[in-house]
C-alpha positions as CSV (number, residue, x, y, z in Angstrom):
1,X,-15.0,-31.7,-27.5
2,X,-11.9,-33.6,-27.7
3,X,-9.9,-31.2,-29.4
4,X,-10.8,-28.0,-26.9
5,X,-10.1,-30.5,-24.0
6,X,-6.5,-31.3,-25.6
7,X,-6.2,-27.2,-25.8
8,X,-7.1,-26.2,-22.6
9,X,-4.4,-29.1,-20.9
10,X,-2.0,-27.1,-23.1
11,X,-2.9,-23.1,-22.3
12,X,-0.8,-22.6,-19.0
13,X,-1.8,-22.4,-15.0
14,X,-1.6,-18.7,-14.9
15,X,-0.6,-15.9,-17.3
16,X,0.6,-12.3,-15.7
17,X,0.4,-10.6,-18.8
18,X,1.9,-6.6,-19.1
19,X,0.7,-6.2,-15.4
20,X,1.4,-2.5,-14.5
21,X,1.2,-2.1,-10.5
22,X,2.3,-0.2,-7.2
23,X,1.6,1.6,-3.7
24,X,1.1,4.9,-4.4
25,X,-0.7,7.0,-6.9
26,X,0.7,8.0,-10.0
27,X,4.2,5.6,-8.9
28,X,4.7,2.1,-10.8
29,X,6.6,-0.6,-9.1
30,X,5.8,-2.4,-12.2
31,X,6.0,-2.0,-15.4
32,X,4.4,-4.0,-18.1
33,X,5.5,-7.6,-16.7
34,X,4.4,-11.0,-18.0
35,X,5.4,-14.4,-16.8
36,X,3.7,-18.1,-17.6
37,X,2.7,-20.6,-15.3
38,X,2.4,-24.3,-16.5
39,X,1.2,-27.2,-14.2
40,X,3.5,-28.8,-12.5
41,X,6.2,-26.1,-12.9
42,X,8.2,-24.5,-10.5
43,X,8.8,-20.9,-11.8
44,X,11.7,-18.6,-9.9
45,X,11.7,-14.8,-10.0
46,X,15.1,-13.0,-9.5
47,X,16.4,-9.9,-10.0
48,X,18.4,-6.8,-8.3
49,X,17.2,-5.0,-4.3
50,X,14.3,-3.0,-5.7
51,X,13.3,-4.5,-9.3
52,X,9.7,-5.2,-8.1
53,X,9.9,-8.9,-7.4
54,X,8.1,-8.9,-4.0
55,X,5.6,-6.2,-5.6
56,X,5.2,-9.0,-8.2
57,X,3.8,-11.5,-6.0
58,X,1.9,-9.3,-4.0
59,X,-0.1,-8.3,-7.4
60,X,-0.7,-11.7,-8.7
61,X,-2.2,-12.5,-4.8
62,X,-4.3,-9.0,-4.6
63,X,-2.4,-7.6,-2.5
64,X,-1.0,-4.6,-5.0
65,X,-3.5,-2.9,-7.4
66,X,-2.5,-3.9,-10.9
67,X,-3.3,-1.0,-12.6
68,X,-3.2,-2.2,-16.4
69,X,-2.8,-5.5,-17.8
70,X,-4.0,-9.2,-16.6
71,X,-3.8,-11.9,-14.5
72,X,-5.5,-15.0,-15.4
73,X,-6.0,-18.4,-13.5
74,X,-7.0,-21.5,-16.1
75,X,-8.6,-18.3,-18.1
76,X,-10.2,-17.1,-15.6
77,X,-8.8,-13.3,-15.0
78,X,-8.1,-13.2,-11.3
79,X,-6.7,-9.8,-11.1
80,X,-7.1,-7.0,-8.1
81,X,-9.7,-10.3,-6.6
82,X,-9.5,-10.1,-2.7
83,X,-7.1,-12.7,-1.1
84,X,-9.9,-15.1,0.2
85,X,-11.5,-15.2,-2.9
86,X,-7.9,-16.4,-4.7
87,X,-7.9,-19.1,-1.7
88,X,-10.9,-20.2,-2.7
89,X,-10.0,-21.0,-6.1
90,X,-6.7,-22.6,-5.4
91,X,-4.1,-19.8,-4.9
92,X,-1.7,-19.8,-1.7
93,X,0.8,-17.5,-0.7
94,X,3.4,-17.6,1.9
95,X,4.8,-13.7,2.8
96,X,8.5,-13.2,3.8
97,X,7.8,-11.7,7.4
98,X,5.3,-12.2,9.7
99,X,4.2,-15.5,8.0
100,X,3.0,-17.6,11.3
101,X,0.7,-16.8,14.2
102,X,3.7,-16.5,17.0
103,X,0.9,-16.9,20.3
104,X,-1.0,-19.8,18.1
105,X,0.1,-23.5,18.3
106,X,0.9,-25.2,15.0
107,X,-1.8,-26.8,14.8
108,X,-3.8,-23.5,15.4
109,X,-1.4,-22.2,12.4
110,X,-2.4,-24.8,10.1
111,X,-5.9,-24.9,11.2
112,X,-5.9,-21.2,10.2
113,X,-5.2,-21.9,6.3
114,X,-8.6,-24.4,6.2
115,X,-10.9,-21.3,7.5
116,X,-12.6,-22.3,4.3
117,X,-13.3,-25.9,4.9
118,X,-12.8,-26.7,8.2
119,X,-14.3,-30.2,7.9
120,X,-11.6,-31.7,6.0
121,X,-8.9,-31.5,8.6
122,X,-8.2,-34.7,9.0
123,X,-7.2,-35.1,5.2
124,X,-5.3,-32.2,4.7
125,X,-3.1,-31.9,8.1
126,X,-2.0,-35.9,6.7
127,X,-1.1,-34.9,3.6
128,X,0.9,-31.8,4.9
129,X,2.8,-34.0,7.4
130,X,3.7,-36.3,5.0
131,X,6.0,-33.5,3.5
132,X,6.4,-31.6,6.3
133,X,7.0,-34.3,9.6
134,X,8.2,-32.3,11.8
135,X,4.6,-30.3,12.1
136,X,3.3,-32.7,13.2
137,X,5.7,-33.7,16.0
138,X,5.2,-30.2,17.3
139,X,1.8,-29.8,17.0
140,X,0.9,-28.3,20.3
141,X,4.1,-26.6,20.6
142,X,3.8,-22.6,20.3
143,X,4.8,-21.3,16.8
144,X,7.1,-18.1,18.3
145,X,9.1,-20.7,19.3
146,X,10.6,-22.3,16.4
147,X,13.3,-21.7,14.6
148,X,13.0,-19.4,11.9
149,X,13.4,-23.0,9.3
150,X,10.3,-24.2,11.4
151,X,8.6,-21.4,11.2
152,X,9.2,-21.4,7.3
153,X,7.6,-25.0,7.4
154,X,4.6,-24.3,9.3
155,X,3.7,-20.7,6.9
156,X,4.0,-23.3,3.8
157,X,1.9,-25.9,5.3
158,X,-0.6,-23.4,6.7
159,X,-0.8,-22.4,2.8
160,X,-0.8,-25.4,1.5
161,X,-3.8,-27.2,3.8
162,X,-6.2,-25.8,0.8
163,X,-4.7,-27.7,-1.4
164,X,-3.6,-25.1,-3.8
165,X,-2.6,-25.1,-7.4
166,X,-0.8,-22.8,-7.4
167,X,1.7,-21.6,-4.7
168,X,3.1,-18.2,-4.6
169,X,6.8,-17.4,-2.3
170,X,7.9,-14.4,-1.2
171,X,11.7,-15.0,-0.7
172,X,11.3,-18.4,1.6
173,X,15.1,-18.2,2.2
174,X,15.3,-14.6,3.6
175,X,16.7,-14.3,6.8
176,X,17.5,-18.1,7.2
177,X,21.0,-20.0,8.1
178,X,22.3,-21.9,5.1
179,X,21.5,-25.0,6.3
180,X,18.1,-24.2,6.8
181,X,18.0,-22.3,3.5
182,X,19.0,-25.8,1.4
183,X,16.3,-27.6,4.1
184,X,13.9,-25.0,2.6
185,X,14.9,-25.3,-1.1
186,X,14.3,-29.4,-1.3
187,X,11.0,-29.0,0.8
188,X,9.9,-26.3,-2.2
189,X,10.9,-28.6,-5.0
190,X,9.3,-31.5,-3.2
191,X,6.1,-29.4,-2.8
192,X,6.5,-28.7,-6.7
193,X,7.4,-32.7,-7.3
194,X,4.1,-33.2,-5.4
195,X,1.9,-31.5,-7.9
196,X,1.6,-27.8,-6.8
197,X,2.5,-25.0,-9.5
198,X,4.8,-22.8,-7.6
199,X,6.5,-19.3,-8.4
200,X,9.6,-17.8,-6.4
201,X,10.6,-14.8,-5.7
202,X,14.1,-15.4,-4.3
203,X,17.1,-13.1,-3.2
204,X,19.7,-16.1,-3.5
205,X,19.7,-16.5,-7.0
206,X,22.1,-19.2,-7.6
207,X,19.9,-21.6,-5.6
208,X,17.0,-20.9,-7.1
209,X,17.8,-21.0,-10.2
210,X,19.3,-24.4,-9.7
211,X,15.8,-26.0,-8.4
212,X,13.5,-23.8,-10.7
213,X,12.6,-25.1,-14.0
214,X,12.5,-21.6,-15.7
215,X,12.9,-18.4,-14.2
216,X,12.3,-14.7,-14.9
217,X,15.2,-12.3,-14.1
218,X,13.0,-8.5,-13.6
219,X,14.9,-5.4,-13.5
220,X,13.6,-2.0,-12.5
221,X,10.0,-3.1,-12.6
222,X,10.5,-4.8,-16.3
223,X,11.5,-8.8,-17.6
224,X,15.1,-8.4,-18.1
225,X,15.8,-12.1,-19.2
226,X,14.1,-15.6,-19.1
227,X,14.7,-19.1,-19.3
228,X,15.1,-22.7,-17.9
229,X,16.7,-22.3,-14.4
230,X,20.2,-24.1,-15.1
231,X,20.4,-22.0,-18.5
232,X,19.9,-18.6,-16.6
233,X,22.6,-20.0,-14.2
234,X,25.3,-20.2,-17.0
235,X,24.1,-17.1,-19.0
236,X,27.1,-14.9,-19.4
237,X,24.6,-11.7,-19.2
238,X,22.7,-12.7,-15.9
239,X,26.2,-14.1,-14.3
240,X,27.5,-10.1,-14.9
241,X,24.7,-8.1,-13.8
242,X,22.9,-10.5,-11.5
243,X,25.2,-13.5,-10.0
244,X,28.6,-12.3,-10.0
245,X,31.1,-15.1,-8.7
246,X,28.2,-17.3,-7.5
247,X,26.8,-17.6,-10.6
248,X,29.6,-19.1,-11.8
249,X,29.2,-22.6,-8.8
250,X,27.7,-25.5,-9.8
């Protein structure tokens, strides 16, 4: 019994593994990717407009049919399961656009993502405050009327008031100002520091790869490179074709 315990701490979170997927019939966004999870880790996804990170995501939550291949959550294959069920068993995901309820309260936004188990409010809405403090300051306040930053922080608490395992981000930069886009960046490795697996799909590159401890560069539906975060950030190849000048910032 000992020895399969010490091998099951050891498999990873979550294994994609040659995960074929897309919209339309007959057309693949994806094409044959894999990508490991361990606990603890914080896993980025970059890559060109169009190399089927976002579709990524959206696959590993349900939300694209994965045609061929596997996704599997502590060995349990999760793949094409409905949303709510991957909530249930410790999956969150925070979408790009239309992430909070604009005519709901934050509270009412975070009150949303315990649907599940409504009873242990209390516990959870403390624990996401303690990262997030500003949610609870506006509380009753309307969530249309943040700031797109705030809004950012009331999607990833919504999503993380089931206390997930794993954590999935659809670009949590996009559309930000950079100050609110490093705000966002510390509050994801914090998250991460916290205990939650994440993965990242992320347009700004440099960042992410800088807070990320290994990342997966996809091109044209397809792993292109991989690596620890800071290595992927000095690779000559991914500076070229993915970073250009910034790749080159500390």
């Amino acid at each position: 019994p000992w020895g399969s315990a010490v091998s099951d701490i050891a498999k990873p979170l979550l294994i994609a593994t040659d995960v074929v997927a897309g919209y339309l019939p007959g057309v693949d966004i994806l094409n044959g990717v894999e990508l490991t999870l361990d606990d603890g880790e914080l896993v980025g996804i970059i890559g060109p407009n169009g190399a089927g990170k976002s579709t990524f995501v959206k696959a590993l939550f349900g939300l694209v049919d994965v045609r061929s291949g596997e996704v599997t959550l502590r060995s349990d294959d999760i793949s094409n399961l409905p949303a709510h069920t991957l909530v249930a068993m410790g999956v969150g995901y925070v979408p790009q656009r239309a992430n909070v309820f604009e005519s709901l309260s934050v509270e009412e936004n975070l009150r949303m993502g315990l649907y599940l188990r409504p009873k242990a409010w209390d516990e959870r809405f403390g624990a996401v405050v303690d990262l997030f403090p500003l949610l609870s300051d506006r509380r009753d306040q309307k969530a249309g009327l943040l700031s797109g930053g705030e809004r950012q922080m009331v999607a990833m608490g919504r999503a993380l008031m089931m206390a997930p395992s794993v954590l999935l981000l659809d670009e949590p930069s996009a559309g930000l100002s950079p100050a609110n886009q490093d705000h966002v960046f510390e509050r994801v490795r914090q998250i991460c520091d916290s205990g939650v697996s994440i993965i990242m799909v992320e347009q700004n590159a440099r960042r992410c790869l800088q807070i990320c401890d290994r990342a997966y560069v996809l091109d044209q539906g397809r792993n292109a490179h991989s690596g620890p975060g800071r290595e992927l950030l000095h690779d000559p190849k991914v500076i070229e074709l993915y970073l250009g000048t910034l790749g080159r910032a500390e």
